[in-house]
C-alpha positions as a printed NumPy array, in Angstrom:
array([[ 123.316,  -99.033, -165.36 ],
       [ 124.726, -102.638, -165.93 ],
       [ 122.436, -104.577, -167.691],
       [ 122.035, -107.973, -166.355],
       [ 122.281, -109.475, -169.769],
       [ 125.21 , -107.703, -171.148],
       [ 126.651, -108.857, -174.043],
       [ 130.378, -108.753, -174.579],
       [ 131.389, -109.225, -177.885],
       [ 134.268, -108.833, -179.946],
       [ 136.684, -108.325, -177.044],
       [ 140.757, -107.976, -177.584],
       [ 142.187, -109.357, -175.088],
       [ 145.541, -106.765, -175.352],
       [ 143.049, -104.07 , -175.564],
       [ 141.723, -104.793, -172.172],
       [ 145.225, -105.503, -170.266],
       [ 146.159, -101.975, -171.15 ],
       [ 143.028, -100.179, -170.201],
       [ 143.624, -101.785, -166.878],
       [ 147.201, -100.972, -166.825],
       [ 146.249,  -97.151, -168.088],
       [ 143.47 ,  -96.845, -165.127],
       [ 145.08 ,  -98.522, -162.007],
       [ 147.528,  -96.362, -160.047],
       [ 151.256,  -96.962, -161.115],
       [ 152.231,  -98.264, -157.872],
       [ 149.806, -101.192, -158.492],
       [ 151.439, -101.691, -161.834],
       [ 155.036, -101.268, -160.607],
       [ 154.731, -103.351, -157.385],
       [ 151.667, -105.74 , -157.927],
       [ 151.544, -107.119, -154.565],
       [ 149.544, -106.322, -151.371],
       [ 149.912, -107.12 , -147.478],
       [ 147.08 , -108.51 , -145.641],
       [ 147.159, -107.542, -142.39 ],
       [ 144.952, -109.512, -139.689],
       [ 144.739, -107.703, -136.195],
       [ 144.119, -109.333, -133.2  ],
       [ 143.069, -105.992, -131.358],
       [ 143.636, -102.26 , -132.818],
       [ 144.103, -100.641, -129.143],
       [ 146.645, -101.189, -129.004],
       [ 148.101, -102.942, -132.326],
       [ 148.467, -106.733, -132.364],
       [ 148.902, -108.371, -135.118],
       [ 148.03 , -111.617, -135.406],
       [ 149.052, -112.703, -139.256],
       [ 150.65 , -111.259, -142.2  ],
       [ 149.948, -112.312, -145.656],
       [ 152.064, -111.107, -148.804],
       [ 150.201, -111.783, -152.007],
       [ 150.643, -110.698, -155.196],
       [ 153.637, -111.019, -158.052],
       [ 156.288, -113.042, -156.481],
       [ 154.405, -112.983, -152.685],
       [ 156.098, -114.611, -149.914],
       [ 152.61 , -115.694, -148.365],
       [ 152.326, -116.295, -144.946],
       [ 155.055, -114.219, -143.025],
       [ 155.847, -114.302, -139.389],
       [ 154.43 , -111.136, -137.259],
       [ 157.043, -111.095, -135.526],
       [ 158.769, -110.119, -138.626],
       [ 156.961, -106.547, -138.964],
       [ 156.666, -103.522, -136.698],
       [ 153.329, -101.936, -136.634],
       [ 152.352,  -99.526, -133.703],
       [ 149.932,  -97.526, -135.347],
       [ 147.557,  -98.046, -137.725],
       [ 147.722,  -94.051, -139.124],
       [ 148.442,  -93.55 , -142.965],
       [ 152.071,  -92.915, -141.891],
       [ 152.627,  -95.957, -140.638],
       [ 150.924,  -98.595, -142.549],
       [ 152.874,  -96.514, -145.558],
       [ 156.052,  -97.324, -143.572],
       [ 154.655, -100.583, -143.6  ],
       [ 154.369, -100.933, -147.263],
       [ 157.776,  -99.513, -148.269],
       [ 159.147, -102.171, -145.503],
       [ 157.106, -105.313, -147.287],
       [ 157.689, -103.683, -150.696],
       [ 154.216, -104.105, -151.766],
       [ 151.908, -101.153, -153.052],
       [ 148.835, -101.853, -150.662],
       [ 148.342, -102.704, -147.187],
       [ 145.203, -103.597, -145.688],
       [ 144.793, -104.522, -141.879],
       [ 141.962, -106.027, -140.687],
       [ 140.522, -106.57 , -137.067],
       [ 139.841, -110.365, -136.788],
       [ 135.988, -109.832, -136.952],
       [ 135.837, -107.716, -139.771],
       [ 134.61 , -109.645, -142.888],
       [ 132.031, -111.369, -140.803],
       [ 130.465, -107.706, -139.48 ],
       [ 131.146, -106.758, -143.04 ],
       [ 129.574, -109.524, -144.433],
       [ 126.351, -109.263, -142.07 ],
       [ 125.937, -105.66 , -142.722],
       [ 126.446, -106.041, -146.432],
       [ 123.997, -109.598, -146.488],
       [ 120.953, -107.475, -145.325],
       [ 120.68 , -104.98 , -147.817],
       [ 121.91 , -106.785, -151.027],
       [ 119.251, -108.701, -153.082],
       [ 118.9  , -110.423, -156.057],
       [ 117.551, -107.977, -158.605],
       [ 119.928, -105.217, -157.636],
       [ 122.138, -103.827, -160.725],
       [ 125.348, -104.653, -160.111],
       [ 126.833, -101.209, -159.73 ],
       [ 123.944, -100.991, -157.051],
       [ 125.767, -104.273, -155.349],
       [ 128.907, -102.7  , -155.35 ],
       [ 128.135,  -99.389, -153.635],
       [ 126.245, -101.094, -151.217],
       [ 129.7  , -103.138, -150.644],
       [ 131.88 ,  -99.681, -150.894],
       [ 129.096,  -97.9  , -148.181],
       [ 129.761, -100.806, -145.569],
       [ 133.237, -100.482, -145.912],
       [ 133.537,  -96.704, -145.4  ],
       [ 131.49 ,  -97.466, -142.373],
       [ 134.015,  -99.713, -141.575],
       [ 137.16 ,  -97.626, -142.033],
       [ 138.533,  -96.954, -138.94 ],
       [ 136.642,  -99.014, -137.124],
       [ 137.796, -102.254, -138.045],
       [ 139.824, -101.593, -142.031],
       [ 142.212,  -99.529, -142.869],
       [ 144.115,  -99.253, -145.939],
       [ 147.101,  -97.786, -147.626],
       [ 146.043,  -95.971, -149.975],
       [ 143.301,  -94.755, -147.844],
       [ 141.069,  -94.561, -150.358],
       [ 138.251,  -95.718, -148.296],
       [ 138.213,  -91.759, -146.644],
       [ 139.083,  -90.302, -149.959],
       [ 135.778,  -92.452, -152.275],
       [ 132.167,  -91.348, -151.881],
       [ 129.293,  -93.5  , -151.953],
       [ 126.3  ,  -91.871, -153.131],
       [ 123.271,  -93.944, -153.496],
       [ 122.221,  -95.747, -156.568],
       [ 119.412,  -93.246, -157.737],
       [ 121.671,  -90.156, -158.1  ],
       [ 124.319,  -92.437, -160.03 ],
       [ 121.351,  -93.139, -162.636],
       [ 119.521,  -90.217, -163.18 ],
       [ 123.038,  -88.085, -163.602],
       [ 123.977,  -90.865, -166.332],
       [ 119.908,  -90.845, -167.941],
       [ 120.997,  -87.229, -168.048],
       [ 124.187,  -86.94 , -169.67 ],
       [ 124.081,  -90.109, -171.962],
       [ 120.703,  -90.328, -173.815],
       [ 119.108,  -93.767, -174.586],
       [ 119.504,  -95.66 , -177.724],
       [ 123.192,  -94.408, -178.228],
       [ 126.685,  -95.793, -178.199],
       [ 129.964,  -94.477, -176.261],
       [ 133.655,  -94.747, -177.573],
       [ 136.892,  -93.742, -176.028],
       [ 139.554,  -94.554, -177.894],
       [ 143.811,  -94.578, -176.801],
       [ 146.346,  -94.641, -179.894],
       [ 149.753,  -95.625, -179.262],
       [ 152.392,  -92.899, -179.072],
       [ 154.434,  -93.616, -182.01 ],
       [ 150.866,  -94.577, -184.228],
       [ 151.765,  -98.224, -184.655],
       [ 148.163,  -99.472, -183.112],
       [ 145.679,  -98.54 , -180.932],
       [ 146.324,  -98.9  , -177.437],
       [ 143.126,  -99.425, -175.861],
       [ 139.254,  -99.092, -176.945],
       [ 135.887,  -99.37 , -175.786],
       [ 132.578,  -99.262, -177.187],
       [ 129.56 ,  -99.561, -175.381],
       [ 125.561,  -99.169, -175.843],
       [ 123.006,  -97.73 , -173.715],
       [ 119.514,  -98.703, -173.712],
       [ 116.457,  -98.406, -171.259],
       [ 118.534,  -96.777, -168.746],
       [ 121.396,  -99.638, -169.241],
       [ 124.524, -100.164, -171.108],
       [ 123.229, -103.808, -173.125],
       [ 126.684, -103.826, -174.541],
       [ 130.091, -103.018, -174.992],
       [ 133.072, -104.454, -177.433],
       [ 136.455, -103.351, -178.516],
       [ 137.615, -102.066, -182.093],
       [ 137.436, -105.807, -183.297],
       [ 133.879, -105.082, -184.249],
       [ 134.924, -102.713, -186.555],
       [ 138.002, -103.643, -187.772],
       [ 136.532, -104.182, -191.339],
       [ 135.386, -101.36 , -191.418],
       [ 138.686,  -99.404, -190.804],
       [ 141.403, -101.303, -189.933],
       [ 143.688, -100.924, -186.436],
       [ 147.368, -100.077, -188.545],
       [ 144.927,  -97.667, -190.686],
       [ 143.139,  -96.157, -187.673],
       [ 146.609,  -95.42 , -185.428],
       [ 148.835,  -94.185, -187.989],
       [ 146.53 ,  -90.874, -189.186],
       [ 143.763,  -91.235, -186.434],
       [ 143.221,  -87.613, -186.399],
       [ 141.02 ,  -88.421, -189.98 ],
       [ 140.413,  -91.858, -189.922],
       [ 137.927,  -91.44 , -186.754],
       [ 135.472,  -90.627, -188.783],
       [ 134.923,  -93.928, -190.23 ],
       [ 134.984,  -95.47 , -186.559],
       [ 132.249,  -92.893, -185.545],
       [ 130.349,  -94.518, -189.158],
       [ 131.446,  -98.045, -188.226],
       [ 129.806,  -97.408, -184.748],
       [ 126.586,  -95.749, -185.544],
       [ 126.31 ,  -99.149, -188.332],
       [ 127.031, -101.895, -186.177],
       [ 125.743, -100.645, -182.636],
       [ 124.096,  -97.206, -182.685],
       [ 124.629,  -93.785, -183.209],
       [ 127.346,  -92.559, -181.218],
       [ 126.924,  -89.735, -178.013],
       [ 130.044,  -88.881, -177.331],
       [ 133.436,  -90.428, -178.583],
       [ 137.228,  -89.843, -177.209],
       [ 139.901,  -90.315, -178.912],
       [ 143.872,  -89.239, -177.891],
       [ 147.288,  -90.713, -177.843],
       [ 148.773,  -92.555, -174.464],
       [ 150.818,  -89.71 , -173.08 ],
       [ 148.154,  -87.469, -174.124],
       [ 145.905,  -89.407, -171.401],
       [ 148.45 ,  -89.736, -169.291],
       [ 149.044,  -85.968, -169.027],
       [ 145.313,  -85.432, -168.143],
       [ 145.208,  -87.563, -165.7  ],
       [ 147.801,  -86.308, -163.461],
       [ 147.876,  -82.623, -164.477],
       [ 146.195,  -79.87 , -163.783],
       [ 142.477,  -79.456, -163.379],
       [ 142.524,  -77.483, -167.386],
       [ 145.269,  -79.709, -168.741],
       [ 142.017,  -81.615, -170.657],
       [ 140.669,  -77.852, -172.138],
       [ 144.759,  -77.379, -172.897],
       [ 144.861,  -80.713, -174.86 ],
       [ 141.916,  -80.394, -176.415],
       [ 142.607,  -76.668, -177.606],
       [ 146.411,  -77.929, -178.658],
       [ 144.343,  -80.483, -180.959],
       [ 145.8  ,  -83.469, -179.069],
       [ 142.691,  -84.964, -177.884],
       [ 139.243,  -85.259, -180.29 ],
       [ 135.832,  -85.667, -178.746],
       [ 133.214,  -86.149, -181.596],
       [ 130.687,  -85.701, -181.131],
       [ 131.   ,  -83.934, -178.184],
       [ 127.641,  -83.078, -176.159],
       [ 126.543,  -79.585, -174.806],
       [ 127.278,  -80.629, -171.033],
       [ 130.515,  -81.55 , -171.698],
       [ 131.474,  -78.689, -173.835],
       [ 130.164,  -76.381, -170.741],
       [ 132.222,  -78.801, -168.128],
       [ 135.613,  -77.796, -169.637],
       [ 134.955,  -74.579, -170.53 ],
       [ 133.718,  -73.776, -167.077],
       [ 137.242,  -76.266, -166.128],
       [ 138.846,  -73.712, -168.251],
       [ 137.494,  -70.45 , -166.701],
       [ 137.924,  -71.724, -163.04 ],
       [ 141.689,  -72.761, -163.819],
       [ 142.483,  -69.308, -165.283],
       [ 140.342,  -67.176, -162.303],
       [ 142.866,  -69.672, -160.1  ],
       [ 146.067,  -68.195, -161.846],
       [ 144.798,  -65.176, -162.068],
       [ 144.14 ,  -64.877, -158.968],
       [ 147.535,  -65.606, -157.52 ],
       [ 148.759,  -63.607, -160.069],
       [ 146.987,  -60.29 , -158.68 ],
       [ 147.326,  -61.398, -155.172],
       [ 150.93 ,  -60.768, -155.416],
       [ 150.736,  -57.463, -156.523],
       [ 147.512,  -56.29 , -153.962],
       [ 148.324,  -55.522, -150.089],
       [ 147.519,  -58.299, -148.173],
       [ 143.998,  -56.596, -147.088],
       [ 142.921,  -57.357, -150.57 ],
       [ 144.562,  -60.78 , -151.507],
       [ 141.607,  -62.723, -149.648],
       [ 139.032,  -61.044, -152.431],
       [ 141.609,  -61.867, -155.002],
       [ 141.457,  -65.916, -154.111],
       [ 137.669,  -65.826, -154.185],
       [ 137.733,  -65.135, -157.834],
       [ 138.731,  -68.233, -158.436],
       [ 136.498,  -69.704, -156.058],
       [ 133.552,  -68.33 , -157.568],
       [ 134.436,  -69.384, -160.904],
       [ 134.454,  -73.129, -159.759],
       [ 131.332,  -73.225, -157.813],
       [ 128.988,  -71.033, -160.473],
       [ 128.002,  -73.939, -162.543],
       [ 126.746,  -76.011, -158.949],
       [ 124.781,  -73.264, -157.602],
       [ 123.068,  -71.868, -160.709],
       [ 122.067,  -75.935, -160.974],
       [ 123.655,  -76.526, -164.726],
       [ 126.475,  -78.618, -163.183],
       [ 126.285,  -81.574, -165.425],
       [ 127.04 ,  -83.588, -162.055],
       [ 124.651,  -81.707, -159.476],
       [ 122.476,  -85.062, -158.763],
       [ 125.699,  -86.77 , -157.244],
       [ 126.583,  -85.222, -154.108],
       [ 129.887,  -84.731, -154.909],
       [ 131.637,  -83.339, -157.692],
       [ 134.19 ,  -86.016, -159.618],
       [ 136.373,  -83.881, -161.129],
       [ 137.023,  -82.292, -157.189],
       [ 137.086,  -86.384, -155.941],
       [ 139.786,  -86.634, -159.144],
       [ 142.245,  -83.832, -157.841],
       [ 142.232,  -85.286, -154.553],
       [ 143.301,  -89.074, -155.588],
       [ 145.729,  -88.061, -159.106],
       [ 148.339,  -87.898, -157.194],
       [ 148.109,  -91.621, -156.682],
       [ 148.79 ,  -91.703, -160.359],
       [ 152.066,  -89.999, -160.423],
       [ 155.041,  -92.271, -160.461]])
């Protein structure tokens, strides 16, 4: 997926802060610090050293200093609130090496490096509870399908030979927040850059204030400096930021409202939200005629909009059926991390 010879080119530097500041959960952003945790035995909690890191981090803190008697979500949240940091993670005193060891015998050189990672991310989940855990607990929430799946779905959905965009404008159309353009080839994304490639070609003060027309001339700038473009977002920040912590339609809403432009826009995708759309209104409908059926007939009510979101997986056109998992299903069960 990762090609090992990637070239990045052409890379803002402000463009990049505030993709990571749009994509991390707010209480990273708002409180960037983190507890380390090291346990001297789990059953029943000892704690053996504390460290604060992060954005004005105290470091080293005295144990003594904390009360941990259970490492359940409740608790190490307690935890967090009491250190002020947005993450905790605790540790048994052996766990990096057994991590390490486990992770050492499958890795190797040639791996992709998104192959690397989810051989990291499997050991871990082995791990959780049985040596980590975290607040978040993301570690129970995150899959970790194998490599394969994770490449065929994406040979499926982005074709070779073509180029990806997602531009974020700025609310008030004074710049663009945040771009990224990237290039897939042989199975591999080769490249990836930031509107600075094209800036000649359309300008960033051009391009934000009347982006709803001008993105046709970063889809042309695209297709002549990289390749022709697959697929290509392009929004404004609260636009993005509504999506991301609404509703499982709120993207079909946005894009119907004409707040949100995805050109071109492939088949699959088209199907994904319309089949989003259909399986959020069989939900509300659903509820809707619940309330007025006797109770005998409310259960056949709900499985309307049950139906609606599973047709797509069974019938085998779910753009994602090679995962395992569904992400848009993995999405409503972290957003709320993204809420402030």
């Amino acid at each position: 997926m990762l090609a090992p010879d990637l070239a990045l080119t052409d890379l803002d530097g402000r463009h990049w802060a505030n993709w990571y500041a749009l994509l991390a959960p707010p209480r990273v952003i708002d409180r960037p610090r983190w507890a380390l945790v090291v346990l001297e035995s789990s059953a029943p909690v000892r704690v053996a050293r504390v460290i604060v890191a992060g954005d004005g981090a105290r470091g080293a803190i005295d144990p003594a200093e904390i009360t941990l008697t259970s490492l359940e979500h409740r608790h190490l949240a307690g935890l967090a609130r009491a250190l002020d940091v947005g993450a905790v993670i605790a540790l048994e005193h052996d766990a990096l090496a057994r991590l390490s060891a486990e992770v050492e015998r499958q890795l190797s050189l040639d791996q992709d490096l998104v192959a690397q990672g989810l051989v990291v991310l499997r050991a871990l989940k082995r791990m959780a509870g049985h040596g980590v855990w975290s607040e978040p607990h993301l570690l129970d929430l995150l899959p970790a399908p194998a490599y394969e799946p994770i490449q065929r779905t994406f040979d499926l959905l982005i074709p070779d030979g073509t180029a990806m965009a997602a531009y974020v404008i700025e609310d008030d159309r004074s710049a663009v927040h945040a771009s990224i353009i990237a290039v897939k080839r042989d199975g591999d994304v080769v490249a990836a850059a930031t509107h600075q490639a094209i800036a000649d070609v359309v300008s960033e003060a051009a391009l934000a204030r009347d982006w709803r027309r001008q993105y046709k001339r970063v889809l042309a700038g695209v297709e002549e400096r990289f390749a022709r473009p697959s697929v290509a977002l392009f929004l404004e920040r609260d636009t993005l930021l509504r999506v991301l912590t609404g509703p499982g339609d709120q993207l079909g809403r946005e894009l119907n409202a004409k707040n949100l432009v995805i050109d071109p826009a492939p088949a699959w995708l088209l199907g994904l939200l319309g089949g989003a759309t259909v399986a959020a209104i069989a939900t509300r409908g659903a509820r809707a005629l619940a309330a007025m059926l006797p109770s005998s007939a409310r259960e056949r009510a709900t499985g309307l909009a049950q139906r609606a979101q599973s047709a797509m997986k069974e019938s085998g056109a779910h753009p994602f059926a090679l995962l395992g998992f569904d992400p848009l299903e993995l999405w409503a069960s972290v957003k709320h991390f993204y809420r402030r």
